[in-house]
One Martini backbone bead per residue (centre of mass of N, CA, C, O) as a GRO file, in nm:
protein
   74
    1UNK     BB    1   9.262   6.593   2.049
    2UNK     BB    2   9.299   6.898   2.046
    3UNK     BB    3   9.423   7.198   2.172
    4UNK     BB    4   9.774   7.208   2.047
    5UNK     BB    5   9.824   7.550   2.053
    6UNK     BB    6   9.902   7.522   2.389
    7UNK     BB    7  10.022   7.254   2.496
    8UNK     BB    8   9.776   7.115   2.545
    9UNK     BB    9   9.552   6.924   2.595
   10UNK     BB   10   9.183   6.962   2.465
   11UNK     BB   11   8.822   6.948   2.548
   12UNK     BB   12   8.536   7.047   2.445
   13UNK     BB   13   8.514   7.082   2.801
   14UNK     BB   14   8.762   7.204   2.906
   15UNK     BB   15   8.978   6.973   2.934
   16UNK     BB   16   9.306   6.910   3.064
   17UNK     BB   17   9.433   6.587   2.964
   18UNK     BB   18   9.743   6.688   2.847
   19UNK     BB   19  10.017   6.665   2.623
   20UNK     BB   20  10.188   6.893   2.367
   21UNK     BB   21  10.448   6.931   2.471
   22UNK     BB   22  10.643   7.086   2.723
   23UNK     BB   23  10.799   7.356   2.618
   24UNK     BB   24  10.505   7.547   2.576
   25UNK     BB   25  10.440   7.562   2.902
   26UNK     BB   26  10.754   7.590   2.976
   27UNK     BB   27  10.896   7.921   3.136
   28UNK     BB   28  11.181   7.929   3.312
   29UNK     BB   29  11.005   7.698   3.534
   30UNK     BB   30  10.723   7.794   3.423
   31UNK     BB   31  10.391   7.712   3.461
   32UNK     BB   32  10.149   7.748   3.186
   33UNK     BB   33   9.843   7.850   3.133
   34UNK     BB   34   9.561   7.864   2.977
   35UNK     BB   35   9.340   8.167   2.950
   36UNK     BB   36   9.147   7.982   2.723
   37UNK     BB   37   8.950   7.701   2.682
   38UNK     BB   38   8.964   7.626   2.997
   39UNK     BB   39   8.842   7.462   3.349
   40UNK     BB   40   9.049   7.223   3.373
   41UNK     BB   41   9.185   6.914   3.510
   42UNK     BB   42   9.298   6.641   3.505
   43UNK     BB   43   9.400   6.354   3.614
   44UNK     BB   44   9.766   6.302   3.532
   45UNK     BB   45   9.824   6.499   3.272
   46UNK     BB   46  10.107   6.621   3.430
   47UNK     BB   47  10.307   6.383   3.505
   48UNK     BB   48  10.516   6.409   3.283
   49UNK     BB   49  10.702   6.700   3.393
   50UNK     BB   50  10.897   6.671   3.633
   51UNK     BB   51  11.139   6.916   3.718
   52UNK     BB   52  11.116   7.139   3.536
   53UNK     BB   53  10.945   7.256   3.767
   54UNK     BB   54  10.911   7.550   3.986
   55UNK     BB   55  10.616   7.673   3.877
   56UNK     BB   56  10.273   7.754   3.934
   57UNK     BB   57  10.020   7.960   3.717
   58UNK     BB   58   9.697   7.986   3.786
   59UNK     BB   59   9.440   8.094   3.637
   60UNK     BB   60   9.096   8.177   3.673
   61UNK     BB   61   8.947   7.958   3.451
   62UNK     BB   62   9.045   7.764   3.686
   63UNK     BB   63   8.799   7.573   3.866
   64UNK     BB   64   8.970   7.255   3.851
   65UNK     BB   65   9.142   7.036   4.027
   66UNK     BB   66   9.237   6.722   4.020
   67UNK     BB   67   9.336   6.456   4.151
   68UNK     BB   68   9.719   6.408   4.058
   69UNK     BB   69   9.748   6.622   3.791
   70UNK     BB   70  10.032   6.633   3.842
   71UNK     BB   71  10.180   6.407   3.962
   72UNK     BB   72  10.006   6.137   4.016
   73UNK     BB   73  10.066   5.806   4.059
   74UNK     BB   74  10.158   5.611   4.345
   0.00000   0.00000   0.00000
């Protein structure tokens, strides 16, 4: 299932492929990542994200982010 204590689905390899619940993440309107023990974003993961978000902070430990991984599919 992944580290849920981050507000995000992170799998053994550190990639955050999903949300486990999005109030977690979105502070004040910012997206916000750990800042540990993950370094990629999954195509799609962040989709379901919605307006809430008016910007994103991403850390350096992310050094991968997937085509998609925040609007998703088309």
């Amino acid at each position: 299932m992944g580290n849920i204590n981050t507000g995000y689905l992170i799998n053994a390899e550190g990639v955050i492929y999903g949300l486990h619940g999005s109030k977690e993440v979105i502070q004040d309107g910012v997206l916000l990542f750990p800042e540990e023990g993950c370094s990629q974003i999954a195509g799609g993961a962040l989709s379901d994200l919605g307006s809430a978000v008016e910007e994103i902070e991403i850390p350096v430990n992310i050094t991968n982010i997937q085509y998609r991984s925040i609007c998703g599919a088309e």
